[in-house]
C-alpha positions as CSV (number, residue, x, y, z in Angstrom):
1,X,-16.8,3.6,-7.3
2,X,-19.7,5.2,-9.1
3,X,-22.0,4.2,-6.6
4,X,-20.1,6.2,-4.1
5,X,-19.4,9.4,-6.5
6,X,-16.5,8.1,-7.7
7,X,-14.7,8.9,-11.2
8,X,-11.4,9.2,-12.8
9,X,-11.2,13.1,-12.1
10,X,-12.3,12.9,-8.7
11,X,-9.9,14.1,-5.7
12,X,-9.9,11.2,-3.3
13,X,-8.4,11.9,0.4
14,X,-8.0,8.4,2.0
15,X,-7.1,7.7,6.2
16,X,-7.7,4.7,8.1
17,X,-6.2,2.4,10.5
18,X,-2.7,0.4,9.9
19,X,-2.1,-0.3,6.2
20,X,-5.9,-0.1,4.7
21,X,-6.1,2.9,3.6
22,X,-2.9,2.6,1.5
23,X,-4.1,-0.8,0.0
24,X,-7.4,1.0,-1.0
25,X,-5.1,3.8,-2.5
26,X,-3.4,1.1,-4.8
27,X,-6.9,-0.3,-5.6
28,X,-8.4,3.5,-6.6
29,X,-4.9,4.0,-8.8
30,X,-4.8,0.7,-10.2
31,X,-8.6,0.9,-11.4
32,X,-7.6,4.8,-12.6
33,X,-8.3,7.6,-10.3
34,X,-5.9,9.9,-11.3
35,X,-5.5,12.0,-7.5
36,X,-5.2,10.0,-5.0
37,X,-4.0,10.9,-1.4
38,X,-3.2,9.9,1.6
39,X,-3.6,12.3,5.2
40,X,-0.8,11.6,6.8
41,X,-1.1,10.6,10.3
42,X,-5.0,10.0,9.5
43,X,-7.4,10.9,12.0
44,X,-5.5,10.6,14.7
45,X,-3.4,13.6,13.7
46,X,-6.6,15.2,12.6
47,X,-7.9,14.9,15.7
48,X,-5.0,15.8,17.8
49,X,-4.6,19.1,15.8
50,X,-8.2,20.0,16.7
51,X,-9.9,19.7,13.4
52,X,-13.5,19.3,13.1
53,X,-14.8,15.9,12.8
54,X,-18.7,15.1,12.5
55,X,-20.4,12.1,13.4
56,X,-23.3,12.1,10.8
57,X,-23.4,9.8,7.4
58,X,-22.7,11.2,4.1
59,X,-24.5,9.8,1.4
60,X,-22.9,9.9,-1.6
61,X,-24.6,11.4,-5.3
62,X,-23.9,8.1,-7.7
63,X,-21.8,9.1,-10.8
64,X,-23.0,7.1,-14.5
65,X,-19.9,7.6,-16.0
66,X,-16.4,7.0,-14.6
67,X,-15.1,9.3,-17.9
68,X,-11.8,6.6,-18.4
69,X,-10.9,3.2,-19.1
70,X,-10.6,0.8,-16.1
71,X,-8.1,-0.7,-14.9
72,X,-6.1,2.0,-16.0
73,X,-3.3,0.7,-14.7
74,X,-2.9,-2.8,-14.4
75,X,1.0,-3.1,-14.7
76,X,1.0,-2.2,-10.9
77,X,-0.5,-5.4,-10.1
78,X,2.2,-8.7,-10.3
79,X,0.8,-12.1,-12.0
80,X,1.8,-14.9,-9.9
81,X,2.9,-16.2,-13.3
82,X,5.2,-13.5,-14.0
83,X,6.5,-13.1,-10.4
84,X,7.4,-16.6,-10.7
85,X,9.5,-16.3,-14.0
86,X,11.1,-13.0,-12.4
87,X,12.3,-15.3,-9.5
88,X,13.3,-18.1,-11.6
89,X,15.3,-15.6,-14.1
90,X,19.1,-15.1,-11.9
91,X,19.5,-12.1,-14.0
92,X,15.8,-10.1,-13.3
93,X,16.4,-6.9,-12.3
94,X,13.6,-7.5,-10.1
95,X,13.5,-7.6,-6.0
96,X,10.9,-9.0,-4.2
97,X,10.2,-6.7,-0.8
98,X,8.4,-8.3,2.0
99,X,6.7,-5.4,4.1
100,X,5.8,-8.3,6.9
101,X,7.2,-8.6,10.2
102,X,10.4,-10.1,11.0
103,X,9.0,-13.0,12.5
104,X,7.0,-13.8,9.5
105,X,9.8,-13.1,7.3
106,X,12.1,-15.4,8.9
107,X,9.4,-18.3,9.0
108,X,8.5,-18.1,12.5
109,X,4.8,-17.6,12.1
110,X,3.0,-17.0,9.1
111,X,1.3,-14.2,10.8
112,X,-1.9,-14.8,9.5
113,X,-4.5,-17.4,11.3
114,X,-5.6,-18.7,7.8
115,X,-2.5,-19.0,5.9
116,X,-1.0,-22.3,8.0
117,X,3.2,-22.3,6.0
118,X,5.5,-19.6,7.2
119,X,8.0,-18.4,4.6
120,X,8.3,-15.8,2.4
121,X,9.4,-15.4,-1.9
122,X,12.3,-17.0,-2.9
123,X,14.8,-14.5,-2.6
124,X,12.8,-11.8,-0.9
125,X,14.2,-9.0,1.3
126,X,13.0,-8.1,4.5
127,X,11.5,-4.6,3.8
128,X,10.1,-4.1,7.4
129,X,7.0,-4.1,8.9
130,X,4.2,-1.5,8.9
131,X,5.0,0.4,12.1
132,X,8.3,1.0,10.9
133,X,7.4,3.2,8.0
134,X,5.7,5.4,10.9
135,X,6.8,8.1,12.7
136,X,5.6,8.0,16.6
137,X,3.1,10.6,15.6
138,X,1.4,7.9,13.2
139,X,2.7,9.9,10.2
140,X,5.0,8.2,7.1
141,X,8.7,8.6,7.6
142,X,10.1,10.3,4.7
143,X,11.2,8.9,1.3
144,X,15.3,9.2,1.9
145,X,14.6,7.5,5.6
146,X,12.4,4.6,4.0
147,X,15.3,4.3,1.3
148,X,18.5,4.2,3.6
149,X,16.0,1.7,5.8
150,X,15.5,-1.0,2.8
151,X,19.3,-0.1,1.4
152,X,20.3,-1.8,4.7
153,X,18.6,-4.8,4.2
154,X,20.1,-5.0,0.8
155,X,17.2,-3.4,-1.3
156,X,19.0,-2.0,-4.8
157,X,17.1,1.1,-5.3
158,X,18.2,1.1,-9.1
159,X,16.1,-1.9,-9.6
C-alpha cells in the first residue's frame, strides 16, 4: 500500500469488474484504511453519465509511513478453525452465507476449474450470486432489498 500512496488516512475510491473491487475493499479495511468506497455502478456508469476518463498512467508518490497498526482489523477475516467449531456448535449464533451461484450451491459444479468437489459449508444458505446484488444499471441494490432477498432463503438477520 505504501508503494502505491497508500496509508490509514487515505480516501480510497475502488471500481472494477464483477466482485474485485469489493474483495480489494475487504483487503484495504481488513489491513486498516479507515475510508473506503465503492463507485457504484463502476466505470460503466461513469462512463455512461459522460464523465471524463483519461487513458494515461498515474504513478503513484510512495508513502514511509502507513500512520496505524496493520491488520487493523483482523476479526473480519474467519479461521477455518473457528468456522469449523461455529459449524460444529448447534447453538452458534452464526450463519454461513454462500454468495455463489445456485448451481454451485446445490453441488452441481464447483464453479471453479481448480477446485474439482462441489458442495458448499455444512449448513450454509444460499445467499445468491453476484449479479443478483446488481441493479440492471450495474449499481448495488439497496440494503432493505439485499435483506428481504437473503430473509427468503432463511438468512436471520439478528445473527
Amino acid at each position: 500500500m505504501l508503494a502505491y500512496g497508500i496509508d490509514k488516512d487515505t480516501t480510497l475510491y475502488l471500481y472494477g469488474p464483477d466482485s474485485g473491487a469489493p474483495r480489494v475493499a475487504l483487503a484495504y479495511l481488513v489491513e486498516g484504511l479507515e475510508n473506503v468506497k465503492l463507485i457504484d455502478g463502476g466505470i460503466k456508469s461513469w462512463m455512461d453519465k459522460g464523465y471524463e476518463t483519461e487513458e494515461a498512467e498515474n504513478k503513484p508518490v510512495a508513502k514511509t509511513d502507513f500512520k496505524g497498526e496493520y491488520p487493523a482489523h483482523p476479526e473480519l477475516i474467519e479461521s477455518l478453525d473457528e468456522a469449523i467449531k461455529n459449524i460444529e456448535d448447534e447453538d452458534s449464533k452464526v450463519q454461513y452465507i454462500t454468495t455463489r451461484t445456485y448451481d454451485e450451491y446445490i453441488g452441481n459444479t464447483s464453479g471453479y476449474s481448480y477446485i474439482n468437489k462441489a458442495g458448499e459449508l455444512p449448513g450454509a444458505i444460499y445467499g445468491h450470486d453476484e449479479a443478483d446484488y446488481k441493479n440492471v444499471d450495474d449499481s448495488y441494490i439497496s440494503y432493505k432489498d439485499m435483506v428481504n432477498m437473503l430473509e427468503k432463503e432463511g438468512v436471520d438477520i439478528d445473527k
